[in-house]
C-alpha positions in Angstrom: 30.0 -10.9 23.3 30.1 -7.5 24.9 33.1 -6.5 23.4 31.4 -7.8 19.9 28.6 -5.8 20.4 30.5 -2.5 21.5 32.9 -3.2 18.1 29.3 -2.9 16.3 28.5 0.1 18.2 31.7 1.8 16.7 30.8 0.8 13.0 27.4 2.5 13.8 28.4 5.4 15.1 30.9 5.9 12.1 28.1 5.1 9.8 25.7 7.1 11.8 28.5 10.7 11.2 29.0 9.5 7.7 25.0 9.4 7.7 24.7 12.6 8.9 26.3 14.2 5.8 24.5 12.2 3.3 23.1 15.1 1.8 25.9 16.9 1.1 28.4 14.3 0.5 26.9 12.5 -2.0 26.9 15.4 -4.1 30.6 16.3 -3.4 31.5 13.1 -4.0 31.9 12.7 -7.3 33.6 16.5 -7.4 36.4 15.7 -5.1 36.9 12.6 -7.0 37.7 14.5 -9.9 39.6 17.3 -8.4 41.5 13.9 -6.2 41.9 13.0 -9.9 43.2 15.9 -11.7 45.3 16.4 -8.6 47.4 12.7 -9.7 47.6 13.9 -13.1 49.0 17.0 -12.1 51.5 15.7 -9.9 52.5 12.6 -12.7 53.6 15.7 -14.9 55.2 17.5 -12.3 57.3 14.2 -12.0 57.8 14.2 -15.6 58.6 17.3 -16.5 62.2 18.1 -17.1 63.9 20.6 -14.7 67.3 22.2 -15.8 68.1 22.5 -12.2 67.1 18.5 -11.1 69.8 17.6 -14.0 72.6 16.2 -12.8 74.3 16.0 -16.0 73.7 20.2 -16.2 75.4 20.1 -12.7 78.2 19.0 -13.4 78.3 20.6 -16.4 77.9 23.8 -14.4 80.9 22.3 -11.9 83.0 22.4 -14.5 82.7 25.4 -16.4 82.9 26.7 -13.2 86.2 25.3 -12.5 87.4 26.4 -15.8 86.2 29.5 -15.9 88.0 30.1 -12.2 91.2 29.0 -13.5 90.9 31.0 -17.0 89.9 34.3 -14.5 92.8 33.7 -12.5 95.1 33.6 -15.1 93.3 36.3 -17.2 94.1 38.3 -13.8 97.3 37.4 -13.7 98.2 38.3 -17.0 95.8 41.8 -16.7 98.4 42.2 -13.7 101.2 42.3 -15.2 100.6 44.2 -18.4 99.5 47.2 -16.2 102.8 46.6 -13.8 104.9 46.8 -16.9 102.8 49.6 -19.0 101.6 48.1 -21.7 98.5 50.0 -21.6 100.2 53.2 -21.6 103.8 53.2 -22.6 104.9 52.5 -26.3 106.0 49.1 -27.8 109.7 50.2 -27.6 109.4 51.5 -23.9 107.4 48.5 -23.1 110.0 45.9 -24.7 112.8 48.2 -22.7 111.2 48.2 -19.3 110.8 44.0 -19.9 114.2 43.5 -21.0 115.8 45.7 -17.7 116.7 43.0 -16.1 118.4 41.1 -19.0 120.4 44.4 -19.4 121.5 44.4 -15.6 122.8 41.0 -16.1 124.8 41.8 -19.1 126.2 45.0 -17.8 127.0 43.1 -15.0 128.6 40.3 -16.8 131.1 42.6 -18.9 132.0 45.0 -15.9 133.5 42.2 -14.3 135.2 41.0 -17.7 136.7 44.3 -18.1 137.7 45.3 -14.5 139.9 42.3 -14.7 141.4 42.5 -18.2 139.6 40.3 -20.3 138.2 42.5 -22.8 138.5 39.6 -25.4 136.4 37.3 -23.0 134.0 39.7 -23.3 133.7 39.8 -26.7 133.7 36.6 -27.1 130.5 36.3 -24.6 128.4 39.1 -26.4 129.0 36.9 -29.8 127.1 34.6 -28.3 124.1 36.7 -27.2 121.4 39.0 -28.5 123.4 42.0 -27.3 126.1 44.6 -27.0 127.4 46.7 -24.5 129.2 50.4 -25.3 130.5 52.4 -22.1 130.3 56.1 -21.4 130.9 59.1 -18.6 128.0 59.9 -16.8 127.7 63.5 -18.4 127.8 62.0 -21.8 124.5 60.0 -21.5 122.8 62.2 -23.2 125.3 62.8 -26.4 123.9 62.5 -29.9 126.1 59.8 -31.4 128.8 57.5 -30.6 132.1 59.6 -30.3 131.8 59.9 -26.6 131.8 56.1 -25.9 134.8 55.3 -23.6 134.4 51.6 -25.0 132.2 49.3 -27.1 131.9 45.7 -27.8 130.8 46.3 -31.6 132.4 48.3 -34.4 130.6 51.6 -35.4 130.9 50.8 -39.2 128.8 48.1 -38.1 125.8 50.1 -36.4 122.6 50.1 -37.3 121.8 53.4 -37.3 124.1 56.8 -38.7 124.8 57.7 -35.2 126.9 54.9 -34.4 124.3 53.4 -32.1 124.2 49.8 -32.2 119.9 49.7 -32.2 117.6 52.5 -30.7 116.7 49.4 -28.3 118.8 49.9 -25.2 119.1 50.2 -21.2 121.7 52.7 -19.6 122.7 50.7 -16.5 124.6 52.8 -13.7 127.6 51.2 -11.7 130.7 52.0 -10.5 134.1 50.1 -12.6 137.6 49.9 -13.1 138.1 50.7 -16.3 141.8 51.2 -18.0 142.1 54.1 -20.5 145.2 53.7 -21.9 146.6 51.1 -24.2 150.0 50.0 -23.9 152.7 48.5 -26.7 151.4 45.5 -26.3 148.0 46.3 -27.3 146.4 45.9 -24.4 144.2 48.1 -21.9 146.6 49.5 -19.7 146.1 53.1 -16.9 145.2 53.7 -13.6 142.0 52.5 -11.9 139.1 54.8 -12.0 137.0 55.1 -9.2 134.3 56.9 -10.6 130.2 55.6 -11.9 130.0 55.4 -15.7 127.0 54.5 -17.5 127.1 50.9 -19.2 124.7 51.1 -21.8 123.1 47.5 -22.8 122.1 47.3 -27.0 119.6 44.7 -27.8 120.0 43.5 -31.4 116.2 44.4 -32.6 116.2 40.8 -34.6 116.8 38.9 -32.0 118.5 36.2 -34.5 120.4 34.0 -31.4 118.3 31.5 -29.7 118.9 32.7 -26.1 116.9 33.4 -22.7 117.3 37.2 -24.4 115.0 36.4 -27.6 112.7 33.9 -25.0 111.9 37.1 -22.6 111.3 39.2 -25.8 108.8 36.5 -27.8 106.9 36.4 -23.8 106.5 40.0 -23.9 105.6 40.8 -27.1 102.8 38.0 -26.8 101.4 39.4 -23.5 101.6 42.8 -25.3 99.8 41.3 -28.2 96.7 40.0 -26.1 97.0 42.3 -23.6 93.2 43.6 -24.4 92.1 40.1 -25.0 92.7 39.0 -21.5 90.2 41.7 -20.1 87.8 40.3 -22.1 88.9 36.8 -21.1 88.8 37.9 -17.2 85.6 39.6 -17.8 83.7 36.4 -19.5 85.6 34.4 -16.8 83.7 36.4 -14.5 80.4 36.2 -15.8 80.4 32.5 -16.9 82.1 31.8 -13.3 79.0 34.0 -11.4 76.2 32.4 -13.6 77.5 28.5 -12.7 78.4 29.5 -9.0 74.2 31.0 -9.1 72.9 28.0 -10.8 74.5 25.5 -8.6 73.4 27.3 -5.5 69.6 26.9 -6.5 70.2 23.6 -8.4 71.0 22.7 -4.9 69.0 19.8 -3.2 66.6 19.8 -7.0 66.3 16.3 -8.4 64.0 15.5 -11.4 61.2 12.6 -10.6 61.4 13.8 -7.4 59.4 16.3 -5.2 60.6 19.0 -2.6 64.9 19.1 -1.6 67.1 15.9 -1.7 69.6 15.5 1.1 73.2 15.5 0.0 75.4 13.5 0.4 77.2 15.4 3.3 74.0 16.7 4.4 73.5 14.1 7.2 76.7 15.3 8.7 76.4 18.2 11.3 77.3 20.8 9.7 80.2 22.5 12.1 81.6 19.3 12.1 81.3 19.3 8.4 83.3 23.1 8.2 85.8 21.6 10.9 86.9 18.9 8.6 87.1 20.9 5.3 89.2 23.6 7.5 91.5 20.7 8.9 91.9 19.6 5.3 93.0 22.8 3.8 95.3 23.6 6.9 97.0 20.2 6.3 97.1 20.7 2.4 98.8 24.0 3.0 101.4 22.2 5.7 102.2 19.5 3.2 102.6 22.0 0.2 104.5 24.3 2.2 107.1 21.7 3.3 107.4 19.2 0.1 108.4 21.3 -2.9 111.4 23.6 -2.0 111.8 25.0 -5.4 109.7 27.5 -6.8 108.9 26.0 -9.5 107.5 22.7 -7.7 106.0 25.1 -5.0 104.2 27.4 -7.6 102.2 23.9 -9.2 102.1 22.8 -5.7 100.2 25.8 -4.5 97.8 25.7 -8.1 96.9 22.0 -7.0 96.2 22.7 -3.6 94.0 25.7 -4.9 92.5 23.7 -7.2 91.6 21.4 -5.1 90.6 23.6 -2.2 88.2 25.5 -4.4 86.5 21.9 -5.4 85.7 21.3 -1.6 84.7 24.6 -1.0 81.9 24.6 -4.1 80.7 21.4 -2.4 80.6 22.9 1.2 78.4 25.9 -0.3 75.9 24.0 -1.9 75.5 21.8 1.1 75.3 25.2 2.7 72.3 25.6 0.2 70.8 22.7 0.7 70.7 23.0 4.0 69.2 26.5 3.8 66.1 25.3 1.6 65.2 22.5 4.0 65.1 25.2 7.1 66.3 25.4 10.6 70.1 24.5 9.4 71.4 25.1 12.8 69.8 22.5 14.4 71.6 20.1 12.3 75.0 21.2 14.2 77.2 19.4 16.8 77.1 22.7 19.3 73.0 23.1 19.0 73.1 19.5 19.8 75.1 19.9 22.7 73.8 23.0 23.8 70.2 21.5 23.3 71.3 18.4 25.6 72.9 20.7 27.9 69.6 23.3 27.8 67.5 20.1 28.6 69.3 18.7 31.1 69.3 21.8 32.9 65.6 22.3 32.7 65.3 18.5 33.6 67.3 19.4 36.9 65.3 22.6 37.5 62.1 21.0 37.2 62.9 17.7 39.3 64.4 20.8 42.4 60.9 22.5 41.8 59.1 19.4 41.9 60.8 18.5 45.2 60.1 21.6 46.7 57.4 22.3 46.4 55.9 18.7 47.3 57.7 19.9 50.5 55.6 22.4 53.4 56.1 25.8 52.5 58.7 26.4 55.4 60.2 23.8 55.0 61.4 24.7 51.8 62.1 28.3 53.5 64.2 26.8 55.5 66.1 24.7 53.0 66.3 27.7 50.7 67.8 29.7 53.5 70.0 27.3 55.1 71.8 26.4 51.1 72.3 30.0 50.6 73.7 30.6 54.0 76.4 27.5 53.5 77.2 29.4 50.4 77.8 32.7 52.2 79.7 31.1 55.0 82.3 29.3 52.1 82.7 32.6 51.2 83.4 34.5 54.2 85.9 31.4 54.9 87.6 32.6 52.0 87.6 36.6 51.9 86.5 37.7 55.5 88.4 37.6 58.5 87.4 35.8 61.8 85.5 39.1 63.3 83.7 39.1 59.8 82.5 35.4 60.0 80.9 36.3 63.8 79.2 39.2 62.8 78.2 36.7 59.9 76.6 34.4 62.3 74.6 36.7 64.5 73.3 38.5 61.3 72.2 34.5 60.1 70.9 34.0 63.9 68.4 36.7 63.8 67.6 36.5 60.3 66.5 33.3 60.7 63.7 34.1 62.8 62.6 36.6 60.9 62.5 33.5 57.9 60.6 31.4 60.2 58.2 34.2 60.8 57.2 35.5 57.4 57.2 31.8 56.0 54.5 30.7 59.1 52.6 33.7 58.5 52.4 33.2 54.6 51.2 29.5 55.2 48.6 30.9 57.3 47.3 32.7 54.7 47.7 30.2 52.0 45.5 27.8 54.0 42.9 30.1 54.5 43.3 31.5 50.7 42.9 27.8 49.8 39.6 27.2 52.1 37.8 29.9 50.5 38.7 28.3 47.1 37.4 25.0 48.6 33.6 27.0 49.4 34.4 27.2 53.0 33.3 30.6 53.6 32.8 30.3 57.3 36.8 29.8 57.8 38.8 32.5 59.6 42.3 33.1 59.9 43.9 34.4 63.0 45.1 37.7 62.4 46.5 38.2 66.3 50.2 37.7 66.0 50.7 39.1 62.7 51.8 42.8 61.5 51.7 45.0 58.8 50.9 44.1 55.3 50.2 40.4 56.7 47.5 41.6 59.1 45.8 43.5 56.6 45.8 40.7 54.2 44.9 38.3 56.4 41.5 40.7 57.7 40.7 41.0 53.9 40.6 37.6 53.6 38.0 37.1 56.7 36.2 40.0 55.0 36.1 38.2 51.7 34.8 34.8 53.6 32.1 37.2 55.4 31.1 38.6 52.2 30.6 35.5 50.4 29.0 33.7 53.0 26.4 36.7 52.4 26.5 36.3 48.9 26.0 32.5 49.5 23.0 33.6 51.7 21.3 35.9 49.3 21.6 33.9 46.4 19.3 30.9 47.8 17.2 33.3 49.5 16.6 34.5 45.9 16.3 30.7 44.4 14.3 30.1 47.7 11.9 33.2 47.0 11.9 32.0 42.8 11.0 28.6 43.5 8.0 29.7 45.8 7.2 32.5 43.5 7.0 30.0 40.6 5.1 27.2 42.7 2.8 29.5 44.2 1.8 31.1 40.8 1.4 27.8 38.8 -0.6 26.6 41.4 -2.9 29.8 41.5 -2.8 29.4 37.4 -3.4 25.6 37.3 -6.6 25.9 39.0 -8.6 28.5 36.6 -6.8 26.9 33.6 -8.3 23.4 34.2 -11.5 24.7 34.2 -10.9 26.5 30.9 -9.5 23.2 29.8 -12.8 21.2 31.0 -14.9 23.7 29.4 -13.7 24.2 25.6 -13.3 20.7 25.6 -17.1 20.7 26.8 -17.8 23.2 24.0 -16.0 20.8 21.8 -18.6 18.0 22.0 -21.7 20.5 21.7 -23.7 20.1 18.7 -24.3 24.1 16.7 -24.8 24.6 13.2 -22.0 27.5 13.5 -18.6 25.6 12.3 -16.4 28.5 13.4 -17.6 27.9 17.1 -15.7 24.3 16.6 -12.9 25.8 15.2 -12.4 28.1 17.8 -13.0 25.7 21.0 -10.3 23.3 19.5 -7.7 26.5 19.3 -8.5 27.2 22.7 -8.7 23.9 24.0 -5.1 23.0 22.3 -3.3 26.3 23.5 -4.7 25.4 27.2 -3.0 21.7 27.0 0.0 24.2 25.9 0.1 26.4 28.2 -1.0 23.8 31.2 2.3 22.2 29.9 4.3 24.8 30.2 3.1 25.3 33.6 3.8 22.1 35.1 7.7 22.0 32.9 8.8 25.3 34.6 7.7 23.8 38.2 9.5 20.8 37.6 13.1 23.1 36.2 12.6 25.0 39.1 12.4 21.9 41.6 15.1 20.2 39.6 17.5 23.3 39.2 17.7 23.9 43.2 17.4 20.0 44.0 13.6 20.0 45.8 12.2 16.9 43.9 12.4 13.6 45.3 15.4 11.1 44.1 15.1 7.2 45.0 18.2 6.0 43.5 17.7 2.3 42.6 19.6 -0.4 40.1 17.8 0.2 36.9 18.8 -1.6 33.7 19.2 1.2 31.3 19.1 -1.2 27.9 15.4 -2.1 28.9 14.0 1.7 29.6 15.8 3.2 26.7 14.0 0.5 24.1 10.8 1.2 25.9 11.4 4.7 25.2 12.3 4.4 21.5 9.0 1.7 21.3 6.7 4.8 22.7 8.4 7.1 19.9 8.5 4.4 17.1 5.8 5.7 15.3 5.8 9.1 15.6 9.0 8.8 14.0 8.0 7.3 11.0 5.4 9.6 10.6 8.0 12.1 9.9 10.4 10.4 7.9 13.2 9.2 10.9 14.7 5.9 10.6 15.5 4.9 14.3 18.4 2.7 14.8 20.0 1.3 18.2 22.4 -0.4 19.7 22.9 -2.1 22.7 25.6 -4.9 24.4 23.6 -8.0 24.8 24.8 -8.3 28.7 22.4 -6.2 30.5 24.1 -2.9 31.7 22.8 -1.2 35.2 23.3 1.7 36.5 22.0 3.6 40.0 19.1 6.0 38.8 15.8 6.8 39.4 13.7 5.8 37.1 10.8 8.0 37.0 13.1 10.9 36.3 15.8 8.7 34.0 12.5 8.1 31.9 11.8 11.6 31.3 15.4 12.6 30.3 14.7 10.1 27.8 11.1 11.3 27.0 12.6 15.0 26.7 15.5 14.0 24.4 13.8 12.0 22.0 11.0 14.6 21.8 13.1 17.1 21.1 14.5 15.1 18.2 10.7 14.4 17.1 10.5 18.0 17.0 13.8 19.2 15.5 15.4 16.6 13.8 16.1 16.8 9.2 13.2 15.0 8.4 13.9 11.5 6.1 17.3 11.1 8.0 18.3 8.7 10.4 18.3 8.8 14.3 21.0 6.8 16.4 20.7 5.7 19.7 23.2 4.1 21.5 24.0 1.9 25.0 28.1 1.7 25.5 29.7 0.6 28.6 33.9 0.5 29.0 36.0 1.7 32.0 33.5 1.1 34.6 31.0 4.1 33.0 27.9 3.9 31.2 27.5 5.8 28.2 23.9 6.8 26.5 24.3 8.4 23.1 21.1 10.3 21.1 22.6 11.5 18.2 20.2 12.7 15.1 20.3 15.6 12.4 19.4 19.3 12.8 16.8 20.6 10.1 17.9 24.2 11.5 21.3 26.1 11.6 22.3 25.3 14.8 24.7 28.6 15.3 24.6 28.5 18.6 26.6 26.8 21.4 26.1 24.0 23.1 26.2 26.1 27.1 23.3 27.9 25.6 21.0 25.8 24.7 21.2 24.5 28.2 19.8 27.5 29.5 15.8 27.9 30.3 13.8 29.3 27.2 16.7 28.6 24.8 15.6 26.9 21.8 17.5 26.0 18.3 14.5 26.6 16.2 15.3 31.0 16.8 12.1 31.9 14.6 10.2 29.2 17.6 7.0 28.7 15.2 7.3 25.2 16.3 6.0 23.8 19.1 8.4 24.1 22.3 9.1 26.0 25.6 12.8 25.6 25.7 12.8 24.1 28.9 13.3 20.1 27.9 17.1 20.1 27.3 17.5 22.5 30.8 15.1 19.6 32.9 17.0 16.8 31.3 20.2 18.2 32.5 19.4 19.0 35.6 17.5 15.6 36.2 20.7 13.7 35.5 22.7 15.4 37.6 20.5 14.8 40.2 20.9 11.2 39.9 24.7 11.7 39.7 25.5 11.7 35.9 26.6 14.1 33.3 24.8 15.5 30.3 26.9 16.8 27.8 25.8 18.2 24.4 28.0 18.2 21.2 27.4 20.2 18.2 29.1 19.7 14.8 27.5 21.3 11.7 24.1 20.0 11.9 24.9 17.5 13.3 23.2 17.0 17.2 24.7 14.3 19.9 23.8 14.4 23.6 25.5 11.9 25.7 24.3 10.8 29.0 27.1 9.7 31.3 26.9 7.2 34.6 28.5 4.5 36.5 28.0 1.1 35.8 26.8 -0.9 38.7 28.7 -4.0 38.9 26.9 -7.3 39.4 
């Protein structure tokens, strides 16, 4: 039943805060509905509203343009490359298709050097038949003749030049290398002479047609198409470029976006620690460089290899960075890691050990833990003169420890001297002294300040209650010098009062006078009692008193002077009867001055709660109503004397009730404790239950 009735007690109080607030919150109500309301709307079109960057078909639209546009800038780059390595963008067409065809020429010249230098002159005709060139050979200080009367030999008849100087094409590469060449022809028709030792210039012609399908015409056709689109491809690298920067951009802030949903989605690596996550794509791309490196042997194989693996490599990295991104948005990446979370464990741990060493400590006597301290870091010292010091060292060591010791001992008993005395003052015990006999130095002289400091408090102590003492009397002795002249002013304008006269204004006046008497007699006999109360003079006969029964009787006596005003009084109460140790002449005027001071103060047409609760062997008295004034003012001041909430104090009042009800509970061993929160008023009254 008592647990029922406390479960009632909590829906009351709930209803009494949300009652508390009725003026206001019935107004606001149907405001914040609406804004609640227009809230939900906004957010169902936030969820419906399409979001280029929460598509995740423009993602991977993005992923692949992105890939495309790498591989068309890398080739775009490549091909930029070697237009600039071979001229095109400054030499002519002519020099250009020269410089490309150099190495063709080497190979040729080659090719019929060897021919010749071993007599087959036939064999090499026969071989240049079949390609897209001819070879004519000359001294080395004929290079530069006009025509072809200085060629030593020639693979092609001059009537059959292309040009009147008896050059096979103006397309040509002189190649230099030393030969045997034979000068002279013998009967037989054949090249016959002595070897010459000397460099001659084989110069290679390249038919300008090209009409023989050969590797010859297939170098040509690749230059003359990179020289064709040699502009294009800059502006094929540079659109690479910009389509590749734009996608790489979009995909770092499309990153963790989702449409029909709010705030960054995980990804799907993102629960992975993130080191661990770079570890593995590094291991990946290590191994995928091993494995290309030792499959293909041929450069052929190795080159598409090596555009896989890149390929594939740049696929994991794009993923890695917009994880990278996603972690970024969602904050504090690096505590997602393997070596925060180690270092974190490790950090803890640590701390965990430091504390539990502290702990033990200093549970320990203060030199005790001296001597611990100093005998660990002398076992340390001692390992190491073991190690580094010789035998003298380690006995010089041990006297040194010897005396040093002592000195521990001596510093750690004097500090515990003062500690305890340090922590007697603290305790009030002002009278305590500390025996300064056997110290020295700074400890002596700490040690006398402390006995000063205990002397000069004890005085403090002294002068204080002399004061109260001489306050107390002061206040006693004047509202007892007061109370006398002011009854009889009381007696008579209440005597006046009843006195027939034809003069209204002499009634008038005698009820003014006799009303601001009552008042001030009132006042008189509230600041004797805070007095009495404040320095504990008044008489307290603690006795069981059922608190239930005296706190209905007091809400009875004020029943109707609540109404008057508008105050709806609601209680609650267990059912079991709940007792406490109290006196119950004073308990009975905390309660008179609490719910007088709600009478006076309280929102009028509001309700007023009070409350009887009893749980972990406390009692628990709650007055809790509604302020008609601001209360912008704390809670410690309106505890002291004279301190009222209504600060313009036009109303009746001497400021005294809250400071006597205070100080008449803790008299009878109990706590009053005031909570302000708006305008809303609670004062709970604290004791402990008396068990049965």
């Amino acid at each position: 039943m008592e647990e029922q009735s406390i479960e009632k007690y909590g829906q009351g109080t709930e209803a009494a805060e949300q009652q508390t607030e009725a003026g206001e919150r019935v107004n606001r109500s149907p405001v914040k509905q609406y804004d609640m309301d227009e809230e939900a709307v906004g957010r169902k079109r936030n969820k419906s509203k399409f979001h280029l960057t929460g598509s995740t078909v423009a993602k991977v639209l993005a992923f692949l343009l992105l890939l495309i546009s790498a591989i068309a800038g890398v080739a775009a780059a490549c091909g930029c490359y070697i237009a600039a390595d071979e001229g095109m963008y400054i030499d002519s067409k002519n020099e250009v298709i020269g410089d490309g065809l150099r190495g063709m020429a080497n190979r040729e010249a080659y090719t019929v050097r060897d021919y010749l230098q071993n007599g087959y002159e036939k064999a090499a005709l026969e071989y240049l038949e079949d390609i897209n060139a001819e070879v004519a050979v000359l001294n080395i200080e004929d290079r530069y003749a006009g025509d072809s009367s200085a060629f030593l030999w020639q693979s092609y008849e001059k009537n059959s030049a292309l040009s009147d100087s008896g050059f096979y094409s103006d397309l040509y590469q002189d190649i230099y290398m030393p030969t045997s060449f034979f000068s002279e022809q013998g009967s037989n028709g054949e090249m016959q002479g002595i070897e010459n030792q000397t460099e001659y210039i084989f110069r290679v012609f390249f038919d300008p047609e090209f009409p023989i399908e050969d590797d010859i015409r297939q170098t040509y056709e690749n230059i003359m198409l990179l020289y064709e689109i040699r502009y294009t491809v800059i502006g094929v690298l540079a659109g690479s470029v910009l389509v590749f920067i734009l996608c790489f951009v979009f995909l770092l802030c499309a990153a963790g976006h989702k449409n029909g949903r709010e705030g960054i989605v995980p990804g799907v690596f993102t629960n992975i620690h993130f080191d661990v996550l770079t570890a593995i794509l590094a291991a990946v791309i290590c191994v995928g460089f091993i494995i290309v490196d030792d499959a293909f042997n041929s450069g052929l194989e190795e080159t598409i290899g090596s555009v896989v693996f890149c390929f594939l490599g740049g696929i994991l990295g794009m993923l890695w960075l917009m994880d990278f991104a996603i972690r970024l948005k969602m904050g504090k990446w690096w505590q997602h890691t393997l070596i925060y979370t180690v270092l974190r464990a490790v950090w803890r741990a640590v701390k965990f050990l430091a504390r539990a060493i502290w702990k033990l400590l200093s549970g320990m006597p203060m030199v005790m833990t001296t001597v611990i301290v100093y005998l660990g870091i002398s076992i340390l010292e001692f390992l190491g003169c073991i190690m580094f010091v010789e035998e003298e060292g380690v006995v010089l060591w041990a006297i040194e420890k010897v005396v040093l010791l002592f000195v521990v001992l001596y510093v750690a008993l004097t500090c515990k001297r003062l500690q305890t005395a340090s922590e007697k003052l603290a305790e009030g015990k002002e009278d305590y002294r500390v025996d300064t006999g056997h110290m020295f130095g700074a400890f002596k002289e700490h040690g006398e300040n402390l006995n000063s400091l205990g002397q000069g408090i004890s005085r403090a102590v002294a002068e204080r209650m002399k004061s109260e003492h001489l306050k107390t009397e002061l206040i006693t002795n004047v509202s007892h010098d007061l109370k006398t002249p002011l009854t009889s002013i009381i007696n008579y304008a209440n005597l006046i009062c009843e006195e027939q006269t034809d003069n209204p204004k002499i009634g008038e006046y005698s009820e003014v006078l006799l009303r601001q008497s009552k008042r001030l007699k009132k006042l008189l006999e509230d600041l004797v009692e805070a007095s009495k109360a404040t320095t504990g003079n008044l008489e307290v006969n603690p006795e069981p008193c059922e608190v239930g029964v005296l706190l209905t009787q007091a809400a009875g006596e004020y029943q109707q002077r609540m109404e008057e005003k508008g105050l709806e009084l609601r209680t609650s109460q267990p059912e079991g009867t709940v007792k406490i140790m109290a006196d119950g002449r004073h308990l009975w005027r905390v309660f008179d001055n609490l719910l007088n001071n709600i009478c006076k103060y309280a929102q009028e047409n509001s309700r007023v709660y009070l409350s009887l609760e009893q749980r972990e062997g406390k009692v628990f008295i709650t007055f809790r109503n509604m302020s008609k004034y601001a209360l912008d003012i704390s809670p410690e001041e309106l505890e002291e004397r004279f301190v009222r909430g209504d600060k313009s104090r036009h109303m009746e009042g001497n400021g005294l009730g809250l400071s006597i009800a205070k100080s008449l509970t803790e008299l009878q061993k109990g706590t009053l404790d005031i909570y302000i929160d708006g305008d809303l008023f609670k004062v709970i009254l604290t004791f402990d239950a008396l068990c049965d």
